[in-house]
Backbone as CSV, one residue per row, in Angstrom:
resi,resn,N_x,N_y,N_z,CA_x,CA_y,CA_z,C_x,C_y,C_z
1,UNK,2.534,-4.321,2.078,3.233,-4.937,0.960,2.906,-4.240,-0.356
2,UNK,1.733,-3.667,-0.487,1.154,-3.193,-1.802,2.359,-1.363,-1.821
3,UNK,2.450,-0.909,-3.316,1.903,-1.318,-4.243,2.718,-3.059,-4.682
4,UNK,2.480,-3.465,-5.443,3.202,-4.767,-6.344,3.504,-4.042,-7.654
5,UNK,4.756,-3.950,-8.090,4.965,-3.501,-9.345,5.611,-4.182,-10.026
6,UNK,5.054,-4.907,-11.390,6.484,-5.520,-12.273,7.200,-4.819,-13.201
7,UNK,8.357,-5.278,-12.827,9.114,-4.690,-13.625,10.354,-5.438,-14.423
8,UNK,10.907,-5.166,-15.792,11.096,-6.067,-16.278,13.143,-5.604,-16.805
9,UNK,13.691,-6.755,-17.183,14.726,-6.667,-17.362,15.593,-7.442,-17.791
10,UNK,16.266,-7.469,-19.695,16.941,-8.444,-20.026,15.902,-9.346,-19.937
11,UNK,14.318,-9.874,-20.233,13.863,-10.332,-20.868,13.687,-11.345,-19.746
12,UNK,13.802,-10.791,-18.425,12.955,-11.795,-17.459,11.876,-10.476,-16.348
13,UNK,11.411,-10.780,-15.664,10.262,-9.715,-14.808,10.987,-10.089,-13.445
14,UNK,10.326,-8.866,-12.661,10.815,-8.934,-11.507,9.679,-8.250,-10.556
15,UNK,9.079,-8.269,-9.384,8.332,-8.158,-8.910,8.924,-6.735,-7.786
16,UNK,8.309,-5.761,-7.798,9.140,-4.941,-6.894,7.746,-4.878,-5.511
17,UNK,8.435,-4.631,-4.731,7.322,-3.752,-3.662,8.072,-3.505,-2.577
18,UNK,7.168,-2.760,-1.608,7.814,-2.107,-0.441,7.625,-2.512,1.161
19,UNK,7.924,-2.773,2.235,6.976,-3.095,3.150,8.164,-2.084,4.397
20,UNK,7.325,-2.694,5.785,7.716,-2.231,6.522,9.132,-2.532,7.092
21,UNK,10.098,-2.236,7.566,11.476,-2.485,7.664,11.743,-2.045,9.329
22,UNK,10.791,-1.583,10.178,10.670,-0.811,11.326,11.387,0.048,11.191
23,UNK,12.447,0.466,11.767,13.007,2.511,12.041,12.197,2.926,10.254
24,UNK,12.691,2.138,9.358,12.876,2.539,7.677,12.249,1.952,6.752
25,UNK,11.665,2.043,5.808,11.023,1.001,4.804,11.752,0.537,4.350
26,UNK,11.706,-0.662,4.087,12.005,-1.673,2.735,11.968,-1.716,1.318
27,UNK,12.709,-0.938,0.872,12.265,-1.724,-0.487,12.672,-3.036,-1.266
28,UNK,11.686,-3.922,-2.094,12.141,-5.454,-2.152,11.971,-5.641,-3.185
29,UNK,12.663,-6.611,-4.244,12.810,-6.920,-5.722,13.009,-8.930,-5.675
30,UNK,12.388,-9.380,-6.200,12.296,-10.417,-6.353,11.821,-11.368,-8.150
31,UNK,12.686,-12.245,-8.089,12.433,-12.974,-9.616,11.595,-14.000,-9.159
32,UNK,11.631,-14.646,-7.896,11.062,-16.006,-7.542,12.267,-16.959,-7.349
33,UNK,13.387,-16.374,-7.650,14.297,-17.218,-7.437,15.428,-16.365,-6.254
34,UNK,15.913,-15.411,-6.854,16.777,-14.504,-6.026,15.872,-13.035,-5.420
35,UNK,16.496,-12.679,-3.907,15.792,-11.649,-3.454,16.943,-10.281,-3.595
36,UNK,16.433,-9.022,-4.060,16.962,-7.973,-3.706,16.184,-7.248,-2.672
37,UNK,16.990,-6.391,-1.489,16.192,-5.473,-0.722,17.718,-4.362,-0.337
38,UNK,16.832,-3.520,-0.088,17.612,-1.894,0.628,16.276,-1.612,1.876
39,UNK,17.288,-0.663,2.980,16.535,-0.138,4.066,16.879,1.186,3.014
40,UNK,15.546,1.998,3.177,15.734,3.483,2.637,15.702,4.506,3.333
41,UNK,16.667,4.792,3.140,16.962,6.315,4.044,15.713,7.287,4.453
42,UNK,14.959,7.610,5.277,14.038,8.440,5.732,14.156,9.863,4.959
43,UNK,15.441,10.481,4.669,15.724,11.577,4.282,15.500,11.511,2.641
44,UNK,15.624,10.385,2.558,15.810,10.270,0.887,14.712,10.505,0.204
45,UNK,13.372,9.800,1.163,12.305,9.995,0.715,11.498,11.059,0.560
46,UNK,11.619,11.955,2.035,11.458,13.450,2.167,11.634,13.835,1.549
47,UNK,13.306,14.057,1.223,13.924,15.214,0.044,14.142,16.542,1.167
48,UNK,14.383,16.182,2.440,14.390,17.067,3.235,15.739,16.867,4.351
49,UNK,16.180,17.359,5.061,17.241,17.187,6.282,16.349,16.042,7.586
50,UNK,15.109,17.052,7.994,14.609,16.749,8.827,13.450,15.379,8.352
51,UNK,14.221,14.462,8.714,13.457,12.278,8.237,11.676,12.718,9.042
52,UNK,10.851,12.218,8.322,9.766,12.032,8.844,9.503,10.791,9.738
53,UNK,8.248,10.728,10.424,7.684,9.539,10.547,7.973,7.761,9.622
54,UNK,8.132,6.546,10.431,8.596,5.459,9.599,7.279,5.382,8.885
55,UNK,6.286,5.468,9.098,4.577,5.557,8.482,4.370,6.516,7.618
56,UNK,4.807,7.325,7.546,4.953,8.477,6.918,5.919,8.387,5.873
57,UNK,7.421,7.637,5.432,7.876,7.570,4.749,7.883,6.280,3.903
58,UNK,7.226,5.580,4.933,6.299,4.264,4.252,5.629,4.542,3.237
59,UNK,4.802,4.983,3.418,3.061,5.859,2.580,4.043,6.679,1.465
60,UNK,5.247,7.537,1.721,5.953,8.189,0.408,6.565,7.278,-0.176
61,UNK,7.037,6.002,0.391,7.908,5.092,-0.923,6.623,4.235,-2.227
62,UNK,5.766,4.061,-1.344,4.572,3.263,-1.992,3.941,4.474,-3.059
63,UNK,3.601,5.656,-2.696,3.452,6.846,-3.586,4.161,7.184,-4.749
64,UNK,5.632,6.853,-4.562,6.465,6.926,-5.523,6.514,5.554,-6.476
65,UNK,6.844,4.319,-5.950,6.411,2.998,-6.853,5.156,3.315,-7.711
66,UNK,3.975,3.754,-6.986,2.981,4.018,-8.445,2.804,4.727,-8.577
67,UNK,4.448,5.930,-8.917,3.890,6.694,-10.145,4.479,6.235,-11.342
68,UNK,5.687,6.284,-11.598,5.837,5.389,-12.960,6.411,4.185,-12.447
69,UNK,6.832,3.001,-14.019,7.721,2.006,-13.775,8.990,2.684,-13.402
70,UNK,9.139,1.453,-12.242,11.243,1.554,-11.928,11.809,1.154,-12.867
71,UNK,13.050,1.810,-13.236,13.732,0.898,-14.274,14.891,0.186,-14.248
72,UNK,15.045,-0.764,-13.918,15.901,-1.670,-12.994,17.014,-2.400,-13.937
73,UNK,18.145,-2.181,-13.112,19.735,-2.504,-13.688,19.947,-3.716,-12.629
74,UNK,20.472,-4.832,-13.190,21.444,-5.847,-12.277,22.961,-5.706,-12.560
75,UNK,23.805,-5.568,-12.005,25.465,-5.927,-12.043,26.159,-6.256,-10.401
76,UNK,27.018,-7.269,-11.023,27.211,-7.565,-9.708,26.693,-8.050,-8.866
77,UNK,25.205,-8.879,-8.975,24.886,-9.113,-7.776,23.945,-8.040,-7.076
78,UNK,24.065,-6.332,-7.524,23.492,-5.798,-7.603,21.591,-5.549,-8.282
79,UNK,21.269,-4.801,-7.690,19.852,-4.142,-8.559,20.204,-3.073,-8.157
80,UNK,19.565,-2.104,-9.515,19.323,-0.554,-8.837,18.143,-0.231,-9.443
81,UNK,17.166,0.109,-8.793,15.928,0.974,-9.501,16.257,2.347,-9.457
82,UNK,15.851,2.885,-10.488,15.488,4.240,-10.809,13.926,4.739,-11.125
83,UNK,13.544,5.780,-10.256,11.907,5.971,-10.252,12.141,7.736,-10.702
84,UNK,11.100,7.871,-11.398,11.396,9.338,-11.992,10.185,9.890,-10.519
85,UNK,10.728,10.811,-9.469,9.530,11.360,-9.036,9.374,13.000,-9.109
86,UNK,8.622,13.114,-9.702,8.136,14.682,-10.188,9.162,15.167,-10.970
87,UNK,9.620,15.615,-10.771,10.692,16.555,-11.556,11.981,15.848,-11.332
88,UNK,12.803,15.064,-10.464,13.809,14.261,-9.826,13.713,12.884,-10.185
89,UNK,14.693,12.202,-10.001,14.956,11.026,-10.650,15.374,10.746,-8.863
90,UNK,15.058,9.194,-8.343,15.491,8.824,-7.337,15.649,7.408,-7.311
91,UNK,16.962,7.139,-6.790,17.784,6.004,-7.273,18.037,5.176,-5.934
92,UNK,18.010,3.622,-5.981,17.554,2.872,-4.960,18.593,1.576,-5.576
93,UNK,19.797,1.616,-4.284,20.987,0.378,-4.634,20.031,-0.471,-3.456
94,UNK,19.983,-1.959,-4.045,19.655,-3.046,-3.760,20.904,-3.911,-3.646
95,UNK,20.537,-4.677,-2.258,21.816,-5.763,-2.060,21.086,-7.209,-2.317
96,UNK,21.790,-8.229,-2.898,21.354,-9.461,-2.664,21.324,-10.389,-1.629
97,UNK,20.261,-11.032,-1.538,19.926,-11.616,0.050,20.740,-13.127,-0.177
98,UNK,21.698,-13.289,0.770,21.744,-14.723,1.028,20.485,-15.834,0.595
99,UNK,21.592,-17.174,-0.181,20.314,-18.006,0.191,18.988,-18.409,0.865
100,UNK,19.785,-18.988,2.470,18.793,-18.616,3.417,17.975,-17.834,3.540
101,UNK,18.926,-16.262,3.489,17.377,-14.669,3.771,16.502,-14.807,2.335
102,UNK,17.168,-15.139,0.856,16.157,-15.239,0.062,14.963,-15.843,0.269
103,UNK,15.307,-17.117,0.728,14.364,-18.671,0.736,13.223,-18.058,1.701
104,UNK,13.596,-17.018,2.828,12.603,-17.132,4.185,12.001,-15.702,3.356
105,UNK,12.735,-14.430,2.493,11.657,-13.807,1.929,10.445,-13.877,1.494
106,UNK,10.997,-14.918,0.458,9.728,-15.367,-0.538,8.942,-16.276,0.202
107,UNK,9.038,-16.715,1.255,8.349,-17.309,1.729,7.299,-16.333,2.432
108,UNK,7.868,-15.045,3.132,7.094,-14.379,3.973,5.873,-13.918,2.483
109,UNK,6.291,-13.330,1.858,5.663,-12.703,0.305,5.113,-13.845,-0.024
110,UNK,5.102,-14.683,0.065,3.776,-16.028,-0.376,2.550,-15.748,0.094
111,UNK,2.805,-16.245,1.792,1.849,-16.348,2.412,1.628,-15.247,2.708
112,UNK,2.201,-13.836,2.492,1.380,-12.346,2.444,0.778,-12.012,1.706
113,UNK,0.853,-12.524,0.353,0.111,-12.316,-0.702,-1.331,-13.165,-0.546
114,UNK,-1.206,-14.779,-0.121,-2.377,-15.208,0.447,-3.180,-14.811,1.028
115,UNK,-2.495,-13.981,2.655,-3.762,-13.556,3.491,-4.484,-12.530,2.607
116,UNK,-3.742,-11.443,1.853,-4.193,-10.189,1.397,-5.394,-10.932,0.217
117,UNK,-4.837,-12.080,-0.521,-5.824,-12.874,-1.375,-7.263,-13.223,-0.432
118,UNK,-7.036,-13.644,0.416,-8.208,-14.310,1.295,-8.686,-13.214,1.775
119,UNK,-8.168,-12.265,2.485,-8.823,-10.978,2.563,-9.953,-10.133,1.790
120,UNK,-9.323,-10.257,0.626,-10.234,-9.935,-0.343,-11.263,-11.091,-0.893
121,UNK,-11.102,-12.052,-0.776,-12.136,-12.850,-1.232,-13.100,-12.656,0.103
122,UNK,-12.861,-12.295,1.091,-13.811,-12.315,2.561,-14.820,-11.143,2.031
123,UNK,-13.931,-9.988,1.622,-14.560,-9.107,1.625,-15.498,-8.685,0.368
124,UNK,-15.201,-9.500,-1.061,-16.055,-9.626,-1.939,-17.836,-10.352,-1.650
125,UNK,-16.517,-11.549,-0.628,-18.612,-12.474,0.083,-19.335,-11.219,0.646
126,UNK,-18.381,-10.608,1.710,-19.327,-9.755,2.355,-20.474,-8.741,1.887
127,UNK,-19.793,-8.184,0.386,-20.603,-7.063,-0.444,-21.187,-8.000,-1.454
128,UNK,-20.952,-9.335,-1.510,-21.911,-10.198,-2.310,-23.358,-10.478,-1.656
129,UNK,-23.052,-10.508,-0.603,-24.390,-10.827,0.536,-25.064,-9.808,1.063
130,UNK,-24.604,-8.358,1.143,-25.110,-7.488,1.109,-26.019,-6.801,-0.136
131,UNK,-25.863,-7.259,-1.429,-26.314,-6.995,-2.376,-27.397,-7.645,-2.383
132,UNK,-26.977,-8.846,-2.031,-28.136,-10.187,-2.119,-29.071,-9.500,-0.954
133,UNK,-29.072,-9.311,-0.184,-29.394,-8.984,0.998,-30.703,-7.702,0.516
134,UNK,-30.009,-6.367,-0.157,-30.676,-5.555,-0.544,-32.098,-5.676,-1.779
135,UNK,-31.696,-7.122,-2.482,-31.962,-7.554,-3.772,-33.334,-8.118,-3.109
136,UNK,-33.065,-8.683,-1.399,-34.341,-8.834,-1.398,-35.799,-8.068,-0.805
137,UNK,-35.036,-7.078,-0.469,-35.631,-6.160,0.003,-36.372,-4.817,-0.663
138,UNK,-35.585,-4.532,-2.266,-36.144,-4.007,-3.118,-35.575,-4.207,-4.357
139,UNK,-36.431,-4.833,-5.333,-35.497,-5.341,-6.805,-34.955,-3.893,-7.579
140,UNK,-35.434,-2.680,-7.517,-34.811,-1.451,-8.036,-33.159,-1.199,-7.302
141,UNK,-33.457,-1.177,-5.850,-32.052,-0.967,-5.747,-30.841,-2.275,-6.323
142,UNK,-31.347,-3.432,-5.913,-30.494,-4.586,-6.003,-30.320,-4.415,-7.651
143,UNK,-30.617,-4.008,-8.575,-30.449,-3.894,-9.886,-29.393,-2.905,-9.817
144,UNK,-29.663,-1.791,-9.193,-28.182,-1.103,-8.785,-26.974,-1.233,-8.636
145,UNK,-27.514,-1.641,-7.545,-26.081,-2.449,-6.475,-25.159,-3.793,-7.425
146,UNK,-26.123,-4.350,-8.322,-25.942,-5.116,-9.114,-25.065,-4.775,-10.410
147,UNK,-25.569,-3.852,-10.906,-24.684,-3.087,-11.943,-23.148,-2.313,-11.466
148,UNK,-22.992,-1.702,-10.227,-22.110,-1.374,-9.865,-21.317,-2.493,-9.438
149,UNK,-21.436,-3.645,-9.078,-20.671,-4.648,-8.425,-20.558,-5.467,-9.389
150,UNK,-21.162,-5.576,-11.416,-21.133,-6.186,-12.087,-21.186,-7.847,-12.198
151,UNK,-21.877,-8.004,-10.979,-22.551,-9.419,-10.433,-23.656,-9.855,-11.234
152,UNK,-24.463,-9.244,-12.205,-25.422,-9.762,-12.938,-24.688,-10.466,-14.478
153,UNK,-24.429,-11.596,-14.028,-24.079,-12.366,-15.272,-24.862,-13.017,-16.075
154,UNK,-26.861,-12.590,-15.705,-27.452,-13.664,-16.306,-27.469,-13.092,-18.029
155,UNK,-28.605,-13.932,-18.737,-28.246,-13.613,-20.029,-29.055,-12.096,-20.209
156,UNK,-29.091,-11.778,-20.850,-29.967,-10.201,-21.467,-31.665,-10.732,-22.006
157,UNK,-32.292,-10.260,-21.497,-33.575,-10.866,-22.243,-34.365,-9.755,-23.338
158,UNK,-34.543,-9.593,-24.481,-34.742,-8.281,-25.460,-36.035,-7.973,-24.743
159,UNK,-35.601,-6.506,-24.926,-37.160,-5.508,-24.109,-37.803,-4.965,-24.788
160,UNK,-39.213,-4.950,-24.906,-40.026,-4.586,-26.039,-40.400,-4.902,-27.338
161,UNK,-41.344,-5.246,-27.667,-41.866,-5.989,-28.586,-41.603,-7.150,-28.815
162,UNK,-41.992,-7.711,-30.113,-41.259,-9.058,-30.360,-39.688,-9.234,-30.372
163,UNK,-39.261,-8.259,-30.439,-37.419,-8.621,-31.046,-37.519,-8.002,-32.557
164,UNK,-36.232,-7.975,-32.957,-36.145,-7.747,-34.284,-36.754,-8.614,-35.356
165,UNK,-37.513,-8.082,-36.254,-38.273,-8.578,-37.648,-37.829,-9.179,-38.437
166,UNK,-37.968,-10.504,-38.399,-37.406,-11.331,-39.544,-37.627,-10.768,-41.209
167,UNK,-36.398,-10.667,-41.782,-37.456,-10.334,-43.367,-38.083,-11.748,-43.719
168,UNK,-39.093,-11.161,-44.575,-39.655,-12.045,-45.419,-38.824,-12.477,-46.688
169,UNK,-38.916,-13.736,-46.874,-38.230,-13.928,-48.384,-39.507,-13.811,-49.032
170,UNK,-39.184,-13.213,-50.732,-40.475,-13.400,-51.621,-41.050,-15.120,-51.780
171,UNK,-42.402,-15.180,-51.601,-42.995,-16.229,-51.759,-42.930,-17.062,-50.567
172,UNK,-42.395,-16.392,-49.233,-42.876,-17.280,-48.503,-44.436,-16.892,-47.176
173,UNK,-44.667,-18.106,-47.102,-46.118,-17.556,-46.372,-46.167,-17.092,-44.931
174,UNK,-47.210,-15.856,-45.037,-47.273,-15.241,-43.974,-47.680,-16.120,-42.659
175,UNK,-48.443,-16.863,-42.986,-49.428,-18.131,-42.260,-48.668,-18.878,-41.476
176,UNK,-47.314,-19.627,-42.185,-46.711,-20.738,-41.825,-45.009,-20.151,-42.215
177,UNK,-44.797,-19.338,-41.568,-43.056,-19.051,-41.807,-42.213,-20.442,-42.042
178,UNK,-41.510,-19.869,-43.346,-40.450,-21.061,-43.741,-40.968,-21.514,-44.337
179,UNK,-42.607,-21.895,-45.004,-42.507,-22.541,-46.167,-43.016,-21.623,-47.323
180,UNK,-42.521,-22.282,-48.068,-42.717,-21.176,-49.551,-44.203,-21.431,-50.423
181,UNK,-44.395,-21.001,-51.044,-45.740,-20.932,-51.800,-45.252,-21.345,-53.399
182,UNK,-46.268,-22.243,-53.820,-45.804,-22.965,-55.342,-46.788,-22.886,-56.146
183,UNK,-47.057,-22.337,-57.187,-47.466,-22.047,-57.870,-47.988,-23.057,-58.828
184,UNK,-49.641,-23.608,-59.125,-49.988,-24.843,-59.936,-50.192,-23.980,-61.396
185,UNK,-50.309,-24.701,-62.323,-50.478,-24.492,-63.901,-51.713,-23.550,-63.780
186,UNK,-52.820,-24.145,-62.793,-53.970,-23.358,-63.085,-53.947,-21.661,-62.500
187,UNK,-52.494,-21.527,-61.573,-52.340,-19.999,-61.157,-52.662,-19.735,-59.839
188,UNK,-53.299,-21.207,-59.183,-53.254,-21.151,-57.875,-52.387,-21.025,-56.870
189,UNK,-52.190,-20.812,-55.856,-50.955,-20.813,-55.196,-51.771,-22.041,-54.191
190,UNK,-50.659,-22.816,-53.809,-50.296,-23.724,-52.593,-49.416,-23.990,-52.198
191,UNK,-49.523,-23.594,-50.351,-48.316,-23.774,-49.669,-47.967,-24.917,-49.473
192,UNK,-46.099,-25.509,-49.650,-45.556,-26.542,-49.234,-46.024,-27.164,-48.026
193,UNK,-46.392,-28.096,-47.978,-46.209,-29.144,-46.584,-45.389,-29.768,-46.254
């Protein structure tokens, strides 16, 4: 399903991506409300006579989605993306899906986006517990592993010395910070209590 690209048009977004279509890839455009899709020509993607592999021209449509934004036209009922690739401009007519085929799209793209969500949350525990794992085995590396996985959210604690030096205001005492020193008739000094 990946890449996911938005793309925008007349001041609403549209979600593009690609998946598998068997002989051909898919490419798919969706608002959340209406679905666009095209089967894409094997040759188109090549740029050649002789169509590659469906895996193979899979892996080139997804290559081409992220390199730049598509820039997507509706008329008619229509979509057309346009993707600049390398030096060539390559242009992709989209048909609109029936109600029904819309409704069961977005449905498949829900719950694909879920597993791929849960997927990744599996696999964040897994390198969370491995860190943890290493953290207890030596605190140098787990400080590592920690910084690269940006899992250390505790606070910063200042290193070395006291911290930064409060100034002194004039007249106040070294003894008892914060209170000031007052001066009697006879020229004595005494600190506030």
């Amino acid at each position: 399903m990946a890449p996911l690209r938005v793309v925008s048009h007349g001041g609403r977004r549209f979600l593009c991506f690609c998946g598998d279509g068997g002989a051909s890839p898919r490419l798919q455009l969706t608002d959340a409300c209406d679905f666009w899709s095209c089967s894409v020509p094997l040759e188109k993607l090549n740029g050649q006579e002789e169509p590659g592999s469906a895996a193979d021209s899979l892996s080139r449509l997804r290559e081409i989605l992220q390199g730049q934004t598509p820039i997507l036209t509706l008329q008619d009922g229509r979509a057309t993306l346009q993707v600049q690739n390398g030096d060539q401009s390559v242009t992709f007519d989209l048909d609109k899906a029936s109600v029904p085929e819309a409704k069961r799209q977005l449905q498949d793209l829900t719950f694909g986006l879920v597993e791929q969500l849960q997927a990744l949350e599996k696999r964040l525990e897994e390198v969370a517990a491995a860190a943890t794992s290493v953290a207890l085995r030596s605190p140098e590396k787990a400080s590592a592993s920690q910084r690269l996985l940006g899992a250390d959210f505790s606070p910063r604690k200042p290193r070395g010395g006291a911290g930064p030096s409060k100034r002194r205001l004039p007249g106040e005492s070294l003894i008892n910070p914060g209170f000031r020193s007052k001066k009697t008739p006879t020229g004595v000094d005494f600190e506030d209590a």
